[in-house]
N, C-alpha and C positions, 0 to 999 in steps of 0.2 A: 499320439504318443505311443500308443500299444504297438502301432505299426513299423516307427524306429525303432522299438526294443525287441521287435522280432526281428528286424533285418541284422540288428548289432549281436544278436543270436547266430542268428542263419551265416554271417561272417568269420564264425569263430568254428564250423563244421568241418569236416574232414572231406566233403564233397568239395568244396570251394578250391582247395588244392590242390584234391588227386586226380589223375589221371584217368579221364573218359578213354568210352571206346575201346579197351585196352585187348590188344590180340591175345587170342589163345587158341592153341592146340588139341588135335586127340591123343589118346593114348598109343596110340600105333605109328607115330610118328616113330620115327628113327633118331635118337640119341645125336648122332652128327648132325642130322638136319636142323636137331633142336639148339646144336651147339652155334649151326651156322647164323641160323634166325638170331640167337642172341648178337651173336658180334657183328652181324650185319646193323643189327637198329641198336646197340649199346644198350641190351637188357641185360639186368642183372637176375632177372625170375620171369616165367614164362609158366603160365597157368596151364592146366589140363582140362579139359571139360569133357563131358559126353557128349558124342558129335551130335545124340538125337534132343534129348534134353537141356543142353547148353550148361549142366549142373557144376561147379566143380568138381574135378577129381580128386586133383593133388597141385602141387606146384614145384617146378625144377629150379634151383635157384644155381647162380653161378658155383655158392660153396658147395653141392651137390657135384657137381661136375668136376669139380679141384679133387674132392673127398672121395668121388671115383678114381681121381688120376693118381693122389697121393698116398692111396694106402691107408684108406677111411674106413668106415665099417661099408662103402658102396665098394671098394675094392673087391669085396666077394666075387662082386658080378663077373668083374677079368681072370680071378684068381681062380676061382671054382668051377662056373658054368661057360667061362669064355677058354681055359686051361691058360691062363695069362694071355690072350693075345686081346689085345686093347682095339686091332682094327675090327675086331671078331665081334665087341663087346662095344662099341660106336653103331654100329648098324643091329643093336637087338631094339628093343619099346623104350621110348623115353619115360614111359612109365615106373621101368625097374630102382632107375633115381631118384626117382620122385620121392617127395614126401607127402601123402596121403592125412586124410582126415584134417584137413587143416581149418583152423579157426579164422574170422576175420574179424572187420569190424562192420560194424552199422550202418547205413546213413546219417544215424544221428549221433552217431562219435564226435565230442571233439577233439579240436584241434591239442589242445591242451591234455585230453587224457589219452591219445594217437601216441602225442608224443613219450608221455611217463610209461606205456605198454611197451612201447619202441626199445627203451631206455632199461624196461626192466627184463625183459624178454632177449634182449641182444639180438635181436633179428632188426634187419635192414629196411623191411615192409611188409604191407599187411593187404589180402586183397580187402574190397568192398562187398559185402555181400547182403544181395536182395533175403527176403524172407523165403525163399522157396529155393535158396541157396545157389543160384546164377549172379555173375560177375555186376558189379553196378561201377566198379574201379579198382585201381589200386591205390596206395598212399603208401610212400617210402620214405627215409630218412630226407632225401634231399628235397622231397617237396614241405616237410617243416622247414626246413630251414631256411627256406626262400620267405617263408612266412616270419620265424622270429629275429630274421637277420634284419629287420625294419624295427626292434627294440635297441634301447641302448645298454649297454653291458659295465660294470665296474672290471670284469673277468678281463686277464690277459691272455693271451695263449701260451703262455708259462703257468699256467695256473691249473689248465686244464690235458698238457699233454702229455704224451708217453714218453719220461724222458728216460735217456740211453735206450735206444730202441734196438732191436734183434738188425743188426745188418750183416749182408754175404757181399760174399768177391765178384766179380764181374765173371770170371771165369767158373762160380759153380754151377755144376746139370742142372738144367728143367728138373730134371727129375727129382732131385733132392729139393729145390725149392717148393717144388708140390709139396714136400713130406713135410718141411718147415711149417707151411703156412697149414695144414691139415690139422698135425700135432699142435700147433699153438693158439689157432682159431683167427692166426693172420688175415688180412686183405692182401697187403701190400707190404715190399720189403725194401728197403733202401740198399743201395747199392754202392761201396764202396771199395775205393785203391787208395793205398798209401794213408789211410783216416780222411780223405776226401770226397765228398759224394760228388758221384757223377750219374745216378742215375737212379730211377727205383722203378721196379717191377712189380706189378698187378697180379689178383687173379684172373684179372678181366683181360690183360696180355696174354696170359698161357691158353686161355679159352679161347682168343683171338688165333694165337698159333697153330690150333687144332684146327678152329674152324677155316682155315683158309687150303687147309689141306693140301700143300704143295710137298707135304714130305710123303704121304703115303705113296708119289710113282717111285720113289727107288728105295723103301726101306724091304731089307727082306722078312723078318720075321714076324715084325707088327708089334712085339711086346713093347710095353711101357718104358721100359730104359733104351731100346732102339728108338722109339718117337721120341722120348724128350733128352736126351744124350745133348744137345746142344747149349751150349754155354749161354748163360742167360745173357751177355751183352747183345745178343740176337735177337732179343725180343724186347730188353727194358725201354723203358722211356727217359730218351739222354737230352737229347735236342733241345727239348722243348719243355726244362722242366722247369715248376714253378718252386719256391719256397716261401718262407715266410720267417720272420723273425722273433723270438719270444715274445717283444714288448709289444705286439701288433694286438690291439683289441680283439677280444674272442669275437665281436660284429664285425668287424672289419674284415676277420679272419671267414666267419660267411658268406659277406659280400665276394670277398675275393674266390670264393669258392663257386659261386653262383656263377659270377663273373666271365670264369674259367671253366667250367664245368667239370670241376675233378673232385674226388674224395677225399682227398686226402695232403696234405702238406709236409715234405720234410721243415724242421725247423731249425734253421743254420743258425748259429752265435761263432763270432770271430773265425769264420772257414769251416766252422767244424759243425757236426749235425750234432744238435743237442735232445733233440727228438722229434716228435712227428704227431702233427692233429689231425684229426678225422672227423667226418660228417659224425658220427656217432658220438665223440669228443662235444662237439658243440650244440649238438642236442639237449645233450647231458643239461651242458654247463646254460643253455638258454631255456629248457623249459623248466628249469628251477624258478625264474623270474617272471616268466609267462602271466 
């Protein structure tokens, strides 16, 4: 009996979910490099350690990287020490964006208090950390959710989402959309012509953009409104976009998320975008019930 009621313990931990093995960087890594690492493996945060002690540093998270490009408080580093040139201020320490001193969680965190930390904190994930303060994992939004998306929910996804949500043109800058999502604490923006969505863009797209670096052979100055000058239909995601509809179960709304492997869902009613749920959305609205 003891021995079930350990393991029905041990199933409700934060190791069971998170993410082993998880890579990290030094601090002298290069800002691009770090950019590209991220969009190469679809990280949204990339830990720092000391190369001798394996200790944490810090951690670079994608908003870290937007909040450089947008005109954040990491905008310094372009404006100040780099004299605005962005390609200047990609090849300085991935350190400079970092965020330092960072707290995690235990091993014996669970799952249920991961998620209310998650929920109250507004941050995406958390690393794992041993007692002597090296990596044991991470745990992020989207790995509860794979967890509580196996409850059932009274919750619709009208109940829990952002309705009338911030949406731009097809034809507005990179560059402005950084500043959107910086100022407003966005992820992601819906993209609309004519009151019709045909698309929505990430922050995880514009970090894609950089990291693929095909603009830096012919820009000449390097500043920030030369790199991202292009119209965001250039980078949003059209093709292949998912939705979802008010009355769909906030589980359902999970699963499909799981399913798809994306963050986030415009929410169409009659053509029209009525709003938009998010992994952080259904967090929210599931580990109430937990």
């Amino acid at each position: 009996m003891a021995q079930k009621e350990s393991q029905k313990v041990n199933r409700n931990l934060i190791t069971e979910i998170s993410s082993k093995n998880v890579i990290s960087v030094p601090p002298t890594m290069r800002i691009i490099e770090g950019i590209q690492m991220m969009s190469r493996h679809n990280f949204r945060r990339l830990p720092i350690t000391d190369a001798g002690t394996k200790k944490l540093i810090g951690i670079v998270t994608l908003t870290d990287v937007i909040d450089m490009m947008g005109g954040g408080n990491r905008y310094n580093l372009i404006a100040v020490k780099h004299k605005g040139s962005l390609l200047s201020a990609l090849n300085d320490n991935l350190r400079e964006i970092a965020t330092e001193n960072v707290t995690g969680f235990s091993a014996n965190t669970t799952i249920k208090d991961a998620a209310k930390i998650l929920v109250e904190s507004g941050h995406g994930g958390f690393p794992i950390l041993k007692s002597d303060n090296t990596l044991e994992g991470i745990v992020t939004e989207y790995d509860i959710i794979k967890r509580l998306a196996c409850q059932n929910s009274d919750l619709c996804v009208s109940d829990v989402m952002t309705k009338n949500p911030q949406v731009i043109s097809p034809d507005m800058q990179i560059s402005k959309v950084t500043k959107i999502i910086v100022a407003h604490g966005y992820r992601r923006l819906p993209v609309v012509k004519d009151n019709i969505l045909i698309g929505i863009v990430t922050a995880t797209d514009i970090m894609g953009y950089i990291g693929k670096g095909k603009i830096f052979s012919s820009m000449q100055s390097g500043t920030v409104d030369e790199i991202l000058n292009l119209p965001v239909r250039d980078i949003m995601t059209a093709a292949d976009l998912r939705t979802v509809s008010p009355e769909l179960s906030v589980t359902d709304a999970a699963k499909e998320m799981i399913t798809n492997g994306v963050g986030a869902f415009p929410v169409i009613s009659g053509n029209r975008i009525a709003g938009i749920v998010t992994e952080f959305d259904l967090v929210k609205a599931l580990a109430k019930e937990f």
